[in-house]
N, C-alpha and C positions, 0 to 999 in steps of 0.2 A: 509238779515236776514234769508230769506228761499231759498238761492241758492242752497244747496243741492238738497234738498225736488222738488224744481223746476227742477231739472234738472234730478234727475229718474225718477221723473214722467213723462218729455217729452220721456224718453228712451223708458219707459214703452210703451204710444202712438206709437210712429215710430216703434217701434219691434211687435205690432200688427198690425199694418196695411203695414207694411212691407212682416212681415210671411208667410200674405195670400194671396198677391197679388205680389210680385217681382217685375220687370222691368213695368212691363203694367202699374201697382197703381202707379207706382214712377212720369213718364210719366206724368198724368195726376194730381198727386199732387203737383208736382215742377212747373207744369203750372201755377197752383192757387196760390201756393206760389210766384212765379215771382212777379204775378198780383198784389196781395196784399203788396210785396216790393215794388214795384215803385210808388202804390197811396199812400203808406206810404208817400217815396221821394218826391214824385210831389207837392202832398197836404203840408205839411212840409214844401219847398222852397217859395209853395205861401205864407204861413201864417208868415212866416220870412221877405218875399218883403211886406207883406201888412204892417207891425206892422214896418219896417222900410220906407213906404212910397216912395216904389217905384215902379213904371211902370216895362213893360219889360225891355223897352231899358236900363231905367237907372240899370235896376239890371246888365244886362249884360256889361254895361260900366265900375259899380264898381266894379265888380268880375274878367273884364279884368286887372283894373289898380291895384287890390290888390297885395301884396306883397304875399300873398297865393297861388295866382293862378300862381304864376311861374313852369314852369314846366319842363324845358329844362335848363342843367346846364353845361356849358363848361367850366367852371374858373378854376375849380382845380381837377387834374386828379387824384387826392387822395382823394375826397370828394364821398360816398359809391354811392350818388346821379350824378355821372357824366352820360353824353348822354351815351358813349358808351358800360359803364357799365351797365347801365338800359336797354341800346336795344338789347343787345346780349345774356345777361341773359337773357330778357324777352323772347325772340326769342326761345330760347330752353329751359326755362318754357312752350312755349307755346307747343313746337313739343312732351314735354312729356307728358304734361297737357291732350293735344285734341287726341297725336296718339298712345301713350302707357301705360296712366293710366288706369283705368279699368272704374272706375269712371265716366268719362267722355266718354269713348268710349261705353259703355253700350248705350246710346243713338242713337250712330250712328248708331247699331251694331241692333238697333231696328227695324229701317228704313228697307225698303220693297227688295232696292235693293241697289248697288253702286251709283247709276245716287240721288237717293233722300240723302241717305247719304251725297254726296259732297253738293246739295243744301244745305240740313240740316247744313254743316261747312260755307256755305258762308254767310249765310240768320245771322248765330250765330255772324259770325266777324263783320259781317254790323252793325249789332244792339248793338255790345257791345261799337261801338265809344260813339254814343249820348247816353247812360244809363252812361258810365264813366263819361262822362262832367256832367251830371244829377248828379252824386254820388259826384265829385269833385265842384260843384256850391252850391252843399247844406255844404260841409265844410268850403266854403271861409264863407257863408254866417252864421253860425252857428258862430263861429269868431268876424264878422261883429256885430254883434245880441250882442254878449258876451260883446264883449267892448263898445259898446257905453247902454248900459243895467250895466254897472259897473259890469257885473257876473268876477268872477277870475276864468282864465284858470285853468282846474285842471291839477294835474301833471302827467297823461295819458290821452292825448289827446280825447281816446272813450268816455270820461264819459263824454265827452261837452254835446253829442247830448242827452243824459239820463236827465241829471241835468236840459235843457231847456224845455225840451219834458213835464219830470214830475213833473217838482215842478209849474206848472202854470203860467209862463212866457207867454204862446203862447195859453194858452184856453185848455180845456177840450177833444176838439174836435185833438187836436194834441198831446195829451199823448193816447188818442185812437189808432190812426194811426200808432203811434210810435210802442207801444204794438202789434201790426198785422204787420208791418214790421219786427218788433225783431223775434216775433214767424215766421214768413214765411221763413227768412232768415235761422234762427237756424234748422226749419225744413227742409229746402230744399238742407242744407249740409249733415245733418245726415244721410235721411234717404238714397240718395242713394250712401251716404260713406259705410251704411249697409250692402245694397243690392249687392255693387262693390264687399266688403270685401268676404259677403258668397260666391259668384261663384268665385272669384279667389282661395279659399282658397279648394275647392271643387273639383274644374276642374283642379287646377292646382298642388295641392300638394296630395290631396287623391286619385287622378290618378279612377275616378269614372270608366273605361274602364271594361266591363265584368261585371256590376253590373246589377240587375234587376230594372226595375222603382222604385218600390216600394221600394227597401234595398236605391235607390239613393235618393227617399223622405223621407225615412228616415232620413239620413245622412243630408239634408239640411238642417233637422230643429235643429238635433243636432248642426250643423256647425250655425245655424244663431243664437239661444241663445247663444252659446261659443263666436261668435263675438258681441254680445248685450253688454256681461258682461264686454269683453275687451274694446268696445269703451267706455260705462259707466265708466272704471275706467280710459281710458286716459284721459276722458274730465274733470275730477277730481283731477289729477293729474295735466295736464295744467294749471286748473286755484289757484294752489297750488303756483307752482313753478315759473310759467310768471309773468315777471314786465314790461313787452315790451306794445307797442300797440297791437291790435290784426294785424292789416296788417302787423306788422314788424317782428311779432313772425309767422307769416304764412309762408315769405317768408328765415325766418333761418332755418324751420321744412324742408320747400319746398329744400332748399339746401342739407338739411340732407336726404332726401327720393328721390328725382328727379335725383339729381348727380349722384347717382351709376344707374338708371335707364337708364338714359341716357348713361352713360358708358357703360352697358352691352349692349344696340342697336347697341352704335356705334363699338363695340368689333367685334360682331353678324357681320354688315353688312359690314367693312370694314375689316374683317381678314379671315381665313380659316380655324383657328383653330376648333375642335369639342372639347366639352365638356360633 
């Protein structure tokens, strides 16, 4: 009912503490944000094993043998979901994601030198295997919960985890959690989709070269309300016109913005042409 209202108002938030602190604030709020994702996660899978009665082992038994937790699909090479499909896309999702977004490179870009950077990429892949299986244990189990709880699937998938979280199926204490996951999630894309957005848009198209500090702090702040107002209305628009999941509409966005990305690298690094 107050989706709007909720969602400039988050803008509002990440565009102040964005403004005044850049890359450093981001750093150290995407940290927090993480944190508060996974106890969301974590807390949430226990209180699903507990209220269906099961130990470790047996949750991991039943989440192996569910027909959810499939995850590798070779049967039909016309299914969007085939191995090879998913691994070669993923692959160069991943090479634009972590080495030509801006987004994401900000991060590395932070780090002190090369040597801690590459850390910084290996320590990231390490940790995203067990957080994934973490993220994909808590859908089988949400499922799980759903059907034998007589809840009816709804017919986008995201709303499972909202519907059990809030209406008191799993206690008080798990619409909490859910709440602090939602927000840490939602804030820890924004804001430094934010922060990516102003320095590319700065450095790379306003050609800041021969400006004084000052005319270029200027320019920043201009440049970071004019990106405030632009994300505020895509995420507006998104949720206008999207009937997808959100992972599915990420990765048809991802196709539409990533593809020429990577084409222009690969243009770059394998031809001679100038432009």
């Amino acid at each position: 009912e107050y989706a709007d209202e909720i969602t400039l108002g988050r803008s509002i938030l990440i565009w102040l503490y964005t403004f005044k602190g850049g890359i450093k604030t981001i750093i150290w709020t995407d940290s927090m944000q993480t944190l508060f994702m996974l106890l969301a996660v974590g807390f949430t899978v226990y209180y699903i094993s507990d209220s269906l009665d099961l130990n470790f082992k047996s949750m991991v038994n039943i989440i192996a043998e569910s027909d959810f937790s499939k995850t590798f699909f070779f049967d039909d090479w016309h299914d969007k979901r085939y191995f090879f499909k998913q691994f070669f896309s993923g692959a160069f999702i991943t090479i634009v994601m972590t080495g030509l977004d801006q987004d994401m490179m900000q991060k590395n870009l932070s780090c002190k030198n090369i040597r801690e950077a590459k850390k910084n990429m290996y320590w990231f892949s390490i940790v995203l295997v067990p957080v994934n299986l973490l993220f994909m244990s808590l859908g089988v189990l949400l499922f799980l919960f759903a059907s034998k709880n007589g809840i009816p699937y709804p017919s986008q998938s995201d709303d499972l985890f909202p519907i059990i979280a809030t209406q008191g199926y799993l206690g008080s204490m798990v619409t909490v959690f859910f709440i602090l996951g939602l927000i840490a999630a939602a804030y820890s894309s924004a804001d430094s989709a934010l922060t990516a957005l102003t320095t590319s848009f700065t450095v790379d198209i306003l050609n800041p070269k021969g400006k004084s500090e000052l005319e270029l702090k200027r320019q920043r702040k201009k440049v970071h309300v004019f990106i405030s107002f632009v994300l505020l209305a895509v995420i507006l628009i998104f949720k206008v016109i999207n009937n997808q999941s959100v992972i599915s509409a990420l990765f048809t966005v991802a196709g539409y913005t990533y593809g020429p990305l990577l084409g222009l690298y690969s243009f770059g690094l394998f031809t001679t042409f100038s432009v």
